[in-house]
Backbone of each chain as ProteinMPNN parsed JSONL, in Angstrom:
{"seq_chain_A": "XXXXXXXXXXXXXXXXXXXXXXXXXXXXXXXXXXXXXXXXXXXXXXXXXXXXXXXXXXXXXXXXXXXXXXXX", "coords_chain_A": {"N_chain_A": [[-19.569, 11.996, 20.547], [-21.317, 10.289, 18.107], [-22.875, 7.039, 18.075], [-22.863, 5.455, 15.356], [-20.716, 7.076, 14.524], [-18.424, 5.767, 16.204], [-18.772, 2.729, 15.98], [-17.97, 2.735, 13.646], [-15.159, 3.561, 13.782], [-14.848, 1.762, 15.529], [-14.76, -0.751, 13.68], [-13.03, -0.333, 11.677], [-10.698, -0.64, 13.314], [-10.924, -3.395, 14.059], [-10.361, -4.196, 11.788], [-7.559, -3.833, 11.254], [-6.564, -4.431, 13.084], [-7.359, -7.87, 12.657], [-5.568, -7.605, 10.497], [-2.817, -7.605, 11.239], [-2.613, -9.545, 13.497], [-3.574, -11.57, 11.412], [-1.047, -11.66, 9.74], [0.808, -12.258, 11.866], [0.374, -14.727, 12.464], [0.861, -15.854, 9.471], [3.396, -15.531, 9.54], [4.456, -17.968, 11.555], [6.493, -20.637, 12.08], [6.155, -23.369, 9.2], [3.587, -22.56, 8.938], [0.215, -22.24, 6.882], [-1.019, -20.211, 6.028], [-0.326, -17.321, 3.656], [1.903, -14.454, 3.817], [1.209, -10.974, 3.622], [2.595, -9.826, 1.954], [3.299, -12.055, 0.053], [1.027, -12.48, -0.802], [0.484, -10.247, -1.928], [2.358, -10.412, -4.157], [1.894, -12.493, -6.128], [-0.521, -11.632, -7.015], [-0.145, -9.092, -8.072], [1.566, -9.982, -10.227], [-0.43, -11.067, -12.198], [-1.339, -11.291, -15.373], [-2.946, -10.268, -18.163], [-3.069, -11.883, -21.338], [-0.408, -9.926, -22.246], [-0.745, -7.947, -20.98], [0.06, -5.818, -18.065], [-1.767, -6.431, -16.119], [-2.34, -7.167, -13.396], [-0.14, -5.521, -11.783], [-0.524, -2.602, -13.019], [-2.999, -2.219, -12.045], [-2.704, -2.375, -8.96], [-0.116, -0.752, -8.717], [-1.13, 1.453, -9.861], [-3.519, 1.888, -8.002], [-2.277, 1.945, -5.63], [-0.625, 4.713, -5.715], [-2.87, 6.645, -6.552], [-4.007, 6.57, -3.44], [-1.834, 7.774, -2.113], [-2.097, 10.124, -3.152], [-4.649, 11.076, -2.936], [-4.634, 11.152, 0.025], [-2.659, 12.469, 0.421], [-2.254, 14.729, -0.793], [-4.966, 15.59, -1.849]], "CA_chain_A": [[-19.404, 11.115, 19.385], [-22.681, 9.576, 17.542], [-22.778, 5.423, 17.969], [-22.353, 5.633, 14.244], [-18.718, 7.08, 13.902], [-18.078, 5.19, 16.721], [-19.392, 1.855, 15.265], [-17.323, 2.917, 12.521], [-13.836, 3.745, 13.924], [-14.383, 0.439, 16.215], [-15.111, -1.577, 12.755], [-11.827, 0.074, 10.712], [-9.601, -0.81, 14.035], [-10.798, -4.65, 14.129], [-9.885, -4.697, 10.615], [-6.31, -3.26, 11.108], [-5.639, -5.783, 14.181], [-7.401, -9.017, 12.264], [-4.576, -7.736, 9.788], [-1.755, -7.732, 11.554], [-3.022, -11.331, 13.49], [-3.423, -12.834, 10.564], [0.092, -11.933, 9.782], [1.694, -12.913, 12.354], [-0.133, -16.443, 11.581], [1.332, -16.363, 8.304], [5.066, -15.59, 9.826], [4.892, -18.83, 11.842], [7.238, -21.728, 11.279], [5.479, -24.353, 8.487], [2.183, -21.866, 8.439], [-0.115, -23.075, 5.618], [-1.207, -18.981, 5.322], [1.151, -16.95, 2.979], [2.102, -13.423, 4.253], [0.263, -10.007, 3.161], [3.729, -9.84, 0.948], [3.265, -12.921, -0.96], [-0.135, -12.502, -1.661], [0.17, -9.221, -2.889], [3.285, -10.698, -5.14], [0.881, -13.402, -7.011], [-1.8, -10.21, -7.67], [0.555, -8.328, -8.866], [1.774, -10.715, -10.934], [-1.194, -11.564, -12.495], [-1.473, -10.903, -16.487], [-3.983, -10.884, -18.874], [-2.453, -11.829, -22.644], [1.075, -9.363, -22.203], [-1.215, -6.77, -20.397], [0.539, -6.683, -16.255], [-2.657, -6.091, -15.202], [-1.844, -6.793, -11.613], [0.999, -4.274, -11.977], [-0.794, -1.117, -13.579], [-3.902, -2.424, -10.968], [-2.179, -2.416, -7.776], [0.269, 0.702, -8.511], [-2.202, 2.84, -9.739], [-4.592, 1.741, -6.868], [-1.538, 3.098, -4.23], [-0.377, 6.122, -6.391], [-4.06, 7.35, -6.027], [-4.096, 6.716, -2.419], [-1.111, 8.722, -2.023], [-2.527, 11.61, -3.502], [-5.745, 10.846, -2.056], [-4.326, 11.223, 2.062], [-1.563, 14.065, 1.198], [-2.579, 15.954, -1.411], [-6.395, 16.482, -2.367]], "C_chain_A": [[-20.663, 10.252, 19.219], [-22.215, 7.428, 17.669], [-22.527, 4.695, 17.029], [-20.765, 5.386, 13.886], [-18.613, 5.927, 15.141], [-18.211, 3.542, 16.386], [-17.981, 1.89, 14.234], [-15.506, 2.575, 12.798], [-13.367, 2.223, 14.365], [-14.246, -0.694, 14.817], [-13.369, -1.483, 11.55], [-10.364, -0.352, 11.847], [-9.352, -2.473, 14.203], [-10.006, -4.903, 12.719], [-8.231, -4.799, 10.518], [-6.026, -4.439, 11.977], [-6.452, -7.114, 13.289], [-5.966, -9.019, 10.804], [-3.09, -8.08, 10.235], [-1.5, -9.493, 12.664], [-2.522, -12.197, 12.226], [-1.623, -13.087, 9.835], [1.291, -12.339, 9.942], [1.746, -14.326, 12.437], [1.047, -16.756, 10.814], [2.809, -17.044, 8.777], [5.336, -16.859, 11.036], [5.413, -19.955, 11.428], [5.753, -22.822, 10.58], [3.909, -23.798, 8.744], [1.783, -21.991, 7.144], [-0.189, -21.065, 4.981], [0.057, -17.972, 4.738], [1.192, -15.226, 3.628], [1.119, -12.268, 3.189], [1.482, -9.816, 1.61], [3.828, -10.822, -0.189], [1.842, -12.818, -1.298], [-0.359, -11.373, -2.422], [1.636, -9.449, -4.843], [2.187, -11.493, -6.584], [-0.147, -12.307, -7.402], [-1.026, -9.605, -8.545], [1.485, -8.71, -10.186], [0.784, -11.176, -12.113], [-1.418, -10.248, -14.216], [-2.881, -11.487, -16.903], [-3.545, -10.956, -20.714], [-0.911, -11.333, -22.206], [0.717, -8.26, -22.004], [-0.846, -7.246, -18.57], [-0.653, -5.925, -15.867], [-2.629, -5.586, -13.847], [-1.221, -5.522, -11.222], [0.41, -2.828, -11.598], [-2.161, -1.182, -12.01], [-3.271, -1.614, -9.506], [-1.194, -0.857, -7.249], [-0.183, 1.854, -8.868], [-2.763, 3.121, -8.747], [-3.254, 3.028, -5.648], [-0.838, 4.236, -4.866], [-1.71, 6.782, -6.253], [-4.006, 7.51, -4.634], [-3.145, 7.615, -1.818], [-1.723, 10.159, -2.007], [-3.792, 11.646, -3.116], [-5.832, 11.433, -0.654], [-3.822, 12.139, 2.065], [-1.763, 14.748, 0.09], [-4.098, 16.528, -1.441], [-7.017, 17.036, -1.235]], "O_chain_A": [[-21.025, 9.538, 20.154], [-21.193, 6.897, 17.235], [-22.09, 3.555, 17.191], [-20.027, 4.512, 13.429], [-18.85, 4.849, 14.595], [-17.154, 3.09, 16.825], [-17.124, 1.007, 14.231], [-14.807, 1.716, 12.261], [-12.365, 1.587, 14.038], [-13.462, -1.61, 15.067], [-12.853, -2.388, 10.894], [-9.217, -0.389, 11.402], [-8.245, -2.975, 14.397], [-9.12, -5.753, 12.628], [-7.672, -5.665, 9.844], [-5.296, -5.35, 11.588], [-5.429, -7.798, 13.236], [-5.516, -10.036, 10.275], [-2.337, -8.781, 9.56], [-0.564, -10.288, 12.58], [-1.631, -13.027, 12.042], [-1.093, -14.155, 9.529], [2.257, -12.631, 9.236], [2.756, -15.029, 12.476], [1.96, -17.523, 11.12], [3.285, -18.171, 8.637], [6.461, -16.799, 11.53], [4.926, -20.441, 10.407], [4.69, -23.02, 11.169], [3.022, -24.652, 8.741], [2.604, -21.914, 6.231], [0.338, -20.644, 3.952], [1.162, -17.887, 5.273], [0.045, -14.892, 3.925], [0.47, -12.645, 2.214], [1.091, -9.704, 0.448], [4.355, -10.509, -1.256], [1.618, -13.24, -2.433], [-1.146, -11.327, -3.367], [1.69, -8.921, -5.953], [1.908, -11.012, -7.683], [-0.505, -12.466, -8.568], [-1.264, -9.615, -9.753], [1.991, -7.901, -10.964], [1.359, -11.715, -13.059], [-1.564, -9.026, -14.244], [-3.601, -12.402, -16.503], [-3.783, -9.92, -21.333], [-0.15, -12.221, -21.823], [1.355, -7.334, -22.504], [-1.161, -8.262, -17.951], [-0.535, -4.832, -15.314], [-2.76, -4.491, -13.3], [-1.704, -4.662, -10.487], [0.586, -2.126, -10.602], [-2.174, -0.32, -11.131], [-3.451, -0.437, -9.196], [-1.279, -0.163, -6.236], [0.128, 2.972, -8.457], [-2.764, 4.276, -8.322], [-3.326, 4.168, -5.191], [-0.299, 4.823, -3.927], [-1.534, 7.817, -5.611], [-3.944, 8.702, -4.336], [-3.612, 8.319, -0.923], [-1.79, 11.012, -1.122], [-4.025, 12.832, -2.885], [-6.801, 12.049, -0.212], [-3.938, 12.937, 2.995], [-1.098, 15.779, 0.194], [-4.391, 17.681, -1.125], [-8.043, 17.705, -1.361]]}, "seq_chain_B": "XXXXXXXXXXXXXXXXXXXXXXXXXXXXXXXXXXXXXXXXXXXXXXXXXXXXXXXXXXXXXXXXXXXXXXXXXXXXXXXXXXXXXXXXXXXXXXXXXXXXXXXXXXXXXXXXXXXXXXXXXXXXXXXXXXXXXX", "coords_chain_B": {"N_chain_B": [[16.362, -13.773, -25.031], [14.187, -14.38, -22.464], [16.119, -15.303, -20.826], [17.411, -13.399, -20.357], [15.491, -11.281, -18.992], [15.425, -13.29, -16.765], [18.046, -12.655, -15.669], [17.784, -9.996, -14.908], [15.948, -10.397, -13.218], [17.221, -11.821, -11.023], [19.094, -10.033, -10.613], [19.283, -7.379, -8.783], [19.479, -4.254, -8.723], [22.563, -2.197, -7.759], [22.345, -0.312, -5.404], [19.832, -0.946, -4.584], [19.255, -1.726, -1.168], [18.377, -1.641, 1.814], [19.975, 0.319, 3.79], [20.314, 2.006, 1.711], [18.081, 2.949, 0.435], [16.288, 3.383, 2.513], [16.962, 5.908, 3.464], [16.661, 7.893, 1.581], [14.189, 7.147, 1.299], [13.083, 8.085, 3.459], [13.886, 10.602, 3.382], [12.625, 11.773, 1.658], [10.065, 11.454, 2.06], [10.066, 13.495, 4.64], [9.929, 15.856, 3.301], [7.648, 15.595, 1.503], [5.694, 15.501, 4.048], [5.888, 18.215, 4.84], [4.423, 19.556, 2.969], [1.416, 20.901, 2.98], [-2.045, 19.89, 2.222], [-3.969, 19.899, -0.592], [-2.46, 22.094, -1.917], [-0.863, 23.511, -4.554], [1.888, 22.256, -4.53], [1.731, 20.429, -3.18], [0.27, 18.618, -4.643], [2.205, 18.364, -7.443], [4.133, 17.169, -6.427], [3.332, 14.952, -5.199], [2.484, 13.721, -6.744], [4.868, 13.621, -8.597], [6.51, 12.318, -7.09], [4.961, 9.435, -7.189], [4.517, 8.798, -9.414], [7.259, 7.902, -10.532], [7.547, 5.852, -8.879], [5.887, 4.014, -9.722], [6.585, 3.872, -12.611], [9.262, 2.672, -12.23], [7.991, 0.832, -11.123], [6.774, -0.403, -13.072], [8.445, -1.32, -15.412], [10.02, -2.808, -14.413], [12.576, -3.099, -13.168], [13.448, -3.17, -10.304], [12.572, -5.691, -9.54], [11.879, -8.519, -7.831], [12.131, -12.118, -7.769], [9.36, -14.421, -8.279], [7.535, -15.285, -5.278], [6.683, -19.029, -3.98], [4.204, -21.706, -5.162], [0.845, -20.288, -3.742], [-0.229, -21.408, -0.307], [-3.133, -22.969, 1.218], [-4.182, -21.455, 3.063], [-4.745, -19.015, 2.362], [-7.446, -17.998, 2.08], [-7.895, -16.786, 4.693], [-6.79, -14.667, 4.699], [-8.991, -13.054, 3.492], [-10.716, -12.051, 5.432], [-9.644, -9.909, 7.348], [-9.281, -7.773, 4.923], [-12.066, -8.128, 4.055], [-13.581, -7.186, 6.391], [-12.715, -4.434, 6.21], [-13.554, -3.771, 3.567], [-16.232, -3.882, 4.145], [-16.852, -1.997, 5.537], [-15.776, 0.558, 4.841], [-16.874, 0.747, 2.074], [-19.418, 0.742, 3.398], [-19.608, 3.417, 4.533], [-18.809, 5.096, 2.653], [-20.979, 5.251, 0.457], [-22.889, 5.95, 2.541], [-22.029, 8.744, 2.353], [-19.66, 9.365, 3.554], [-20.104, 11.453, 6.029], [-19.492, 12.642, 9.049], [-20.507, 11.542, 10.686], [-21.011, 8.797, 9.245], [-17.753, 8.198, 8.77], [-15.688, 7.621, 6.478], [-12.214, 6.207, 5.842], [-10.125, 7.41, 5.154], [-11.599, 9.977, 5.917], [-11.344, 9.735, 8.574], [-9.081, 9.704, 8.987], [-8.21, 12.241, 8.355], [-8.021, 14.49, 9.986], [-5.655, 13.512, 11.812], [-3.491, 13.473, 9.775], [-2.969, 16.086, 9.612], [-1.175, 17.172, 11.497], [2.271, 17.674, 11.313], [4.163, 15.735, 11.951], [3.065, 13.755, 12.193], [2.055, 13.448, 9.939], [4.438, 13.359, 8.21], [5.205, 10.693, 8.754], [2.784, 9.179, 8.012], [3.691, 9.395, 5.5], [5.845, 8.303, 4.557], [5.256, 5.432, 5.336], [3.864, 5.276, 3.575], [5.135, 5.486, 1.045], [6.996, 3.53, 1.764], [5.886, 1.008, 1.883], [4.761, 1.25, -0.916], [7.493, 0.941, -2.008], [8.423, -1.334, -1.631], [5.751, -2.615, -2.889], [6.431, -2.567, -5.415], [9.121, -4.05, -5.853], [7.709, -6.419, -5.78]], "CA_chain_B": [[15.036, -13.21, -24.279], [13.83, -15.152, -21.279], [17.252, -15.557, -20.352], [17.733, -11.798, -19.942], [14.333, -11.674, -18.074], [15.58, -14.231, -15.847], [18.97, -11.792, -15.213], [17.153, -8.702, -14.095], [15.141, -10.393, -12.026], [17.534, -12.289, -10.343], [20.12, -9.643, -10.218], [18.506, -6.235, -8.441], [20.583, -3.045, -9.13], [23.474, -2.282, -6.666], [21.55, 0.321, -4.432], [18.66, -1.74, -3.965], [19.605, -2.383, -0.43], [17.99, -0.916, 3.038], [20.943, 0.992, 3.755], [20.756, 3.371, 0.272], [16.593, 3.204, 0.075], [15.462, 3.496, 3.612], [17.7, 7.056, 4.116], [15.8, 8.21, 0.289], [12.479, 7.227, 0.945], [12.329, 9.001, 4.734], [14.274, 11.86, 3.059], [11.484, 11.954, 0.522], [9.088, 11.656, 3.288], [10.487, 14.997, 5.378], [9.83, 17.027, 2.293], [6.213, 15.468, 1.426], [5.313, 15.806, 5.013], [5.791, 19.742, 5.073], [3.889, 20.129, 1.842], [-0.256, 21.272, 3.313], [-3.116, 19.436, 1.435], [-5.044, 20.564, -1.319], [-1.668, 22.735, -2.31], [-0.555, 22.611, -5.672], [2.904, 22.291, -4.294], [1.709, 18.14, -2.696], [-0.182, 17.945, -6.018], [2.628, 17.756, -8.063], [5.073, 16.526, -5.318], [3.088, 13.306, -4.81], [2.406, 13.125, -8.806], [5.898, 12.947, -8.78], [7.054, 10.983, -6.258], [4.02, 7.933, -7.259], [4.792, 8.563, -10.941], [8.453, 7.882, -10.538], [7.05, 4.554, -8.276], [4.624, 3.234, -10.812], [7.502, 3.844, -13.644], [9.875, 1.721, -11.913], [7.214, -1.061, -10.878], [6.173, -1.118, -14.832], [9.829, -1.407, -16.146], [10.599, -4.061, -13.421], [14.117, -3.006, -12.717], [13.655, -4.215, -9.055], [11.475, -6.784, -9.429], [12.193, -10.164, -7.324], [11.415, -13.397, -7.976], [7.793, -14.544, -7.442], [7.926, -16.815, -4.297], [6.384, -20.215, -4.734], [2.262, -21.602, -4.959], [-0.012, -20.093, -2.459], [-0.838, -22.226, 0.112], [-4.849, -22.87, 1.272], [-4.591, -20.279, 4.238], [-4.817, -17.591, 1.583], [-8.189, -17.08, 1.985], [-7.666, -16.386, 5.871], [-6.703, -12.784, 4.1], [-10.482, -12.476, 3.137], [-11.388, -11.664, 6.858], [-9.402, -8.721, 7.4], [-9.743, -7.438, 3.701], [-13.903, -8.106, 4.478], [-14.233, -6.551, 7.267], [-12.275, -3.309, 5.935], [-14.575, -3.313, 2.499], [-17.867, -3.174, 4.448], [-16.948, -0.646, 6.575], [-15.451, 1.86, 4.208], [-17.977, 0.819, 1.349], [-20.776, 1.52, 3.731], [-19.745, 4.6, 5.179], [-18.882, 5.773, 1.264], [-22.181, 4.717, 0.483], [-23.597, 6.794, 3.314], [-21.988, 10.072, 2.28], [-18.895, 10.026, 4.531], [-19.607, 12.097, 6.825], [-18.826, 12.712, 10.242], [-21.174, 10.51, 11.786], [-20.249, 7.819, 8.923], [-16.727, 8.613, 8.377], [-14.678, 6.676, 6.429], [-11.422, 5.952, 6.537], [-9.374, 8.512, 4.944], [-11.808, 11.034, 6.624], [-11.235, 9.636, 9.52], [-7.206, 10.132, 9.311], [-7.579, 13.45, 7.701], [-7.81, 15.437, 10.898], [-4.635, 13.26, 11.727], [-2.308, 13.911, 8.847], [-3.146, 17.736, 9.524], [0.113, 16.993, 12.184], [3.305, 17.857, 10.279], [4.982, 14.773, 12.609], [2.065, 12.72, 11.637], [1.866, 13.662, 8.038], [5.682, 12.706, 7.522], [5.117, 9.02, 9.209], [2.363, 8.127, 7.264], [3.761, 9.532, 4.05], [7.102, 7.416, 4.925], [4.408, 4.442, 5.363], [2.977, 5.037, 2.314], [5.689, 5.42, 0.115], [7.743, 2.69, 1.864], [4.965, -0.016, 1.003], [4.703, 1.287, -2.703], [9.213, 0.434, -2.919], [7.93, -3.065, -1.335], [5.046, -3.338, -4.072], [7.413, -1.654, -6.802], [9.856, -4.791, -5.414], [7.136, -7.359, -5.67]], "C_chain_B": [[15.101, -13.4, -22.675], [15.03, -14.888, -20.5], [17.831, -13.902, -19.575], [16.572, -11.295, -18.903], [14.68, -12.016, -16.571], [17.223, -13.407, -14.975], [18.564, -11.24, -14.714], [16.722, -9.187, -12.856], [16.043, -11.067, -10.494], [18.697, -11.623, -9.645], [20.287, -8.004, -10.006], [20.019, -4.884, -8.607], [21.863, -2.846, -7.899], [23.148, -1.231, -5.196], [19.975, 0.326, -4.506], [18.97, -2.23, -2.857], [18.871, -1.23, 0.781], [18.496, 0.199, 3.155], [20.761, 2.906, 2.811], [18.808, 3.774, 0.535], [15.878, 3.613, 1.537], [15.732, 5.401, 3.641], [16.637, 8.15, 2.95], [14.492, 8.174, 1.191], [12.255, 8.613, 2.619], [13.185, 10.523, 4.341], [12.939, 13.055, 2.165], [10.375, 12.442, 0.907], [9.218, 12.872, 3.806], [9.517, 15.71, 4.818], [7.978, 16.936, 2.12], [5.068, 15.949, 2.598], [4.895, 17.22, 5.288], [4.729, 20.221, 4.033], [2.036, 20.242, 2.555], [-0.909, 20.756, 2.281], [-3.512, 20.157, 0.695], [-3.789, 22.056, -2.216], [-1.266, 22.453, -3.198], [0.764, 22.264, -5.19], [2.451, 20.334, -3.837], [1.167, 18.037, -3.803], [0.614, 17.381, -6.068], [3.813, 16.924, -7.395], [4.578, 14.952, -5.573], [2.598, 12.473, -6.197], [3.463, 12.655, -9.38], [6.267, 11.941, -8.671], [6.085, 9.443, -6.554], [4.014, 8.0, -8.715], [6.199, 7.744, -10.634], [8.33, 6.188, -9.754], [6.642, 3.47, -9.242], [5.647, 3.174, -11.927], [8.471, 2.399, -12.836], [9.122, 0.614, -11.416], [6.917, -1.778, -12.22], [7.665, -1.727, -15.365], [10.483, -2.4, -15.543], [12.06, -3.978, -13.09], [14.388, -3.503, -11.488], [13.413, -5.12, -8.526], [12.243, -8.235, -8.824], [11.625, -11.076, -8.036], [10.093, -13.873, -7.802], [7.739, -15.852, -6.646], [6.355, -17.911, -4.574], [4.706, -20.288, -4.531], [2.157, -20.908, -3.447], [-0.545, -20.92, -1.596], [-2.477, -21.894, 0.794], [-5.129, -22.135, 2.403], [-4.56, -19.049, 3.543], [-5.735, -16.998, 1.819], [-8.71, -16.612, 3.735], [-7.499, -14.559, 5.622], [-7.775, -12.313, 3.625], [-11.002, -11.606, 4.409], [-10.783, -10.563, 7.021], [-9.726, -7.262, 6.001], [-11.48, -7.502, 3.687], [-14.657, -7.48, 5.161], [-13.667, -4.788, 6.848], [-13.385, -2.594, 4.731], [-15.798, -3.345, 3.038], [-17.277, -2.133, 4.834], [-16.892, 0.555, 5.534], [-16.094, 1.723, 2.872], [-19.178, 1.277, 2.105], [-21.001, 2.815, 3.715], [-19.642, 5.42, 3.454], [-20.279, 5.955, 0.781], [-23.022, 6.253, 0.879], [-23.613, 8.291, 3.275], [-20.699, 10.715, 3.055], [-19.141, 11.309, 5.189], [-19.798, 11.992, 8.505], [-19.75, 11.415, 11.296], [-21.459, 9.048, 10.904], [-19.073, 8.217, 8.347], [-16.137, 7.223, 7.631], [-13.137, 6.64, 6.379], [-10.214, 7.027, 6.16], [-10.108, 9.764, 5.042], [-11.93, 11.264, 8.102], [-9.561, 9.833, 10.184], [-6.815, 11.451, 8.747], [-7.018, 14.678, 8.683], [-6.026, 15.009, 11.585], [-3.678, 13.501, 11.071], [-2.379, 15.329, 8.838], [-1.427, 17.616, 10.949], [1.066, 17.011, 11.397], [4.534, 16.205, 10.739], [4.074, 13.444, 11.604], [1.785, 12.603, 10.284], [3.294, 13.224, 7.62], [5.962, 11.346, 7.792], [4.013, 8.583, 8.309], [2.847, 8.415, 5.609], [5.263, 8.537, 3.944], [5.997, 5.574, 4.797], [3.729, 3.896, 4.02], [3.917, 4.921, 1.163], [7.328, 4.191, 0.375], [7.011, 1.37, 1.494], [4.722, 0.137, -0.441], [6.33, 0.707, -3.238], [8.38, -1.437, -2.491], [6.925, -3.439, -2.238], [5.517, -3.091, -5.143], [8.171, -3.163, -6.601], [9.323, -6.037, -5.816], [6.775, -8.105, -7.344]], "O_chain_B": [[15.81, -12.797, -21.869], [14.906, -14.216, -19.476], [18.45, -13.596, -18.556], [17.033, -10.863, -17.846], [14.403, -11.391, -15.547], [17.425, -13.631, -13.781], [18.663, -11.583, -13.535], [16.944, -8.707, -11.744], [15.708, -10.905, -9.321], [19.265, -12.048, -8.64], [21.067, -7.33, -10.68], [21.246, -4.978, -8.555], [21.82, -3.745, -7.058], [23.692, -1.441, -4.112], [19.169, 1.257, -4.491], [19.119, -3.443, -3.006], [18.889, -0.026, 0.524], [17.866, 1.19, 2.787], [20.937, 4.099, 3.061], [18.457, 4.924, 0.8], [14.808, 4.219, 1.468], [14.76, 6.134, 3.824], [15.955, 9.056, 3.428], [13.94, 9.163, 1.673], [11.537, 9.609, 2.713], [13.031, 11.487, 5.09], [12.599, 14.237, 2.104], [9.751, 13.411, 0.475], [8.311, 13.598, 3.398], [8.517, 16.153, 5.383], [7.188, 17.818, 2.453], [3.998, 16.515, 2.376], [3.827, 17.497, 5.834], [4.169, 21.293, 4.263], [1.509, 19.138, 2.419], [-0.436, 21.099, 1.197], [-3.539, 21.325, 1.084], [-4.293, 22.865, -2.995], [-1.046, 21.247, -3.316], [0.877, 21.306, -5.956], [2.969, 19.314, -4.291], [1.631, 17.017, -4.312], [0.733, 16.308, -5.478], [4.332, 16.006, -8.032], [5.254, 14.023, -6.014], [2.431, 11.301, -6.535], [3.512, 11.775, -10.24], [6.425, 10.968, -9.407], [6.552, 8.391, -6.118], [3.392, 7.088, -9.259], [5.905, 6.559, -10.473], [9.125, 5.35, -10.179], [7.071, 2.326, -9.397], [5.577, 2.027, -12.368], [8.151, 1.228, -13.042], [9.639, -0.497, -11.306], [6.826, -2.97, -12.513], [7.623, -2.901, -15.732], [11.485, -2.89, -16.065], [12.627, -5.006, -12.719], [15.383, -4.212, -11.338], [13.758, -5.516, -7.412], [13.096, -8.851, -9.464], [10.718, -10.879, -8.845], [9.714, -13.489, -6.696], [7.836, -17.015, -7.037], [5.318, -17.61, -5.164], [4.012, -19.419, -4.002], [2.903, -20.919, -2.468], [-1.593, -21.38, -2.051], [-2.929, -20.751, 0.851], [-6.295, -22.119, 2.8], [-4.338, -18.02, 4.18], [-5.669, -15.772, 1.91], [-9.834, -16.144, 3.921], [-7.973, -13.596, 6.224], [-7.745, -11.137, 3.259], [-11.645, -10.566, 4.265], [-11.646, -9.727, 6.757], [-10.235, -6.156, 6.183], [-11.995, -6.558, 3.087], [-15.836, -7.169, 4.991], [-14.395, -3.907, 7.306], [-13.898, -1.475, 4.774], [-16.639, -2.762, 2.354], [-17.354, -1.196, 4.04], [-17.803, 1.373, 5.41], [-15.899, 2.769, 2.252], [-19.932, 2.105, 1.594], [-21.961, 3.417, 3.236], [-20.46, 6.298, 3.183], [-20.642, 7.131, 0.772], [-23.5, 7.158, 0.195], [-24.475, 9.035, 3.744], [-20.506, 11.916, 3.245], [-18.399, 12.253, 4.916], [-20.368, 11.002, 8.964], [-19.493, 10.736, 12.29], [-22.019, 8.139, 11.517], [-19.253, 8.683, 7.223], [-16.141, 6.083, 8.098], [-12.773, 7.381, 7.292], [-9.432, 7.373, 7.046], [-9.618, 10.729, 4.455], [-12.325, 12.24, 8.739], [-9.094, 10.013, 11.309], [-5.661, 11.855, 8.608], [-6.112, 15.485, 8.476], [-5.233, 15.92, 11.824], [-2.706, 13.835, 11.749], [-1.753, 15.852, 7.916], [-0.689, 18.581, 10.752], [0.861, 16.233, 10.465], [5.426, 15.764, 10.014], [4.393, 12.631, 10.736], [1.306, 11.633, 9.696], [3.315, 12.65, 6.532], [6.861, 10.777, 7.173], [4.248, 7.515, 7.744], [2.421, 7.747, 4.667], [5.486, 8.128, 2.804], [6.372, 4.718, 3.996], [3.304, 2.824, 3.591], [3.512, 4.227, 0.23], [8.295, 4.033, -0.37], [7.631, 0.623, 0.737], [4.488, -0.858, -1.127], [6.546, 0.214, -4.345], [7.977, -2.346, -3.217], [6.994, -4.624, -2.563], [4.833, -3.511, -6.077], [7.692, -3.822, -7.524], [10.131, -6.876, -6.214], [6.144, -9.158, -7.427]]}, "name": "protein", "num_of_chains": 2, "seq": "XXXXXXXXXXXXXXXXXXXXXXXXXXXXXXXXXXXXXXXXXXXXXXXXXXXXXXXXXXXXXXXXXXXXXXXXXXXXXXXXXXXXXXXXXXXXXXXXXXXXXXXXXXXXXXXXXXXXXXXXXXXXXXXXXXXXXXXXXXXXXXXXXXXXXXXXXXXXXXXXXXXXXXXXXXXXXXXXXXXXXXXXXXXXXXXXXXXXXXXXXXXXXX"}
């Protein structure tokens, strides 16, 4: 394995555990940080005029990724 | 109007519950799982199944409530989200390949597992009812 991918895999695994950290942050009693769940609520929420931006954003984004990992 | 708005949202269908949706989605999962990449058979499978997602997130039929302000540890979610967009912008960047992989060519040799291909497709389409929900 090149120092590269490796570099790489180590860089995509900190990311996954500073995610699930910061989570468990959130899920402590009177924590100021809001969960990965409420912040994706307020995005997704987020209009522009009586266009759900957020909405079409967010479930397009993971309907691609879907078909992205198990189909193409 | 509003008032009807304010019904839906507050009053989710009657199999909206763990119970009815968990048994669905990993049923859903099985089937997706068996389907081989690049087959038209997961094409339209997962065209389905994330059409049929995206329909019910637009139409809001399950839609909750939106819980209250954000408090100022929000942007604590920059750091994981930061460190994920270099990485898999660089390596994109670079040409993904093998010696910069990124991250869905780094799980592809993984989801080639028929065990492993029905857990993350269960993963994936159990976080889309939770952002469909949101």
């Amino acid at each position: 394995m090149s120092l590269t991918r490796a570099i790489a895999i180590a860089g995509f695994l900190v990311a996954i555990v500073a995610c699930a950290v910061v989570e468990v942050l959130a899920r402590r009693r009177d924590s100021t940080i809001p969960t990965l769940g409420e912040v994706c609520a307020h995005a997704i929420a987020y209009e522009v005029g009586r266009v759900p931006v957020g909405r079409i954003g967010f479930f397009g984004f993971w309907w691609w990724l879907g078909w992205h990992l198990f189909a193409r | 109007m509003e008032e009807l708005e304010l019904a839906t949202t507050d009053a989710p269908p009657h199999w909206d519950r763990a119970v009815v949706t968990l048994p669905v989605l990993g049923f859903l999962s099985l089937i997706g799982g068996q389907l081989p990449s690049y087959s038209t058979r997961a094409n339209v499978y997962t065209i389905c199944v994330g059409g049929a997602m995206l329909w019910l997130g637009l139409t809001g039929k399950v839609r909750r409530p939106l819980p209250g302000r954000l408090g100022p540890g929000t942007t604590w979610w920059l750091l994981p989200i930061g460190i994920f967009g270099v990485f898999e912008g660089s390596t994109f960047l670079l040409g993904s390949t093998p010696d910069f992989p990124t991250f869905s060519r780094l799980a592809d040799p993984l989801l080639e597992d028929e065990l492993l291909r029905t857990a993350g497709y269960f993963v994936w389409l159990s976080s889309f009812w939770a952002l469909v929900r949101r």
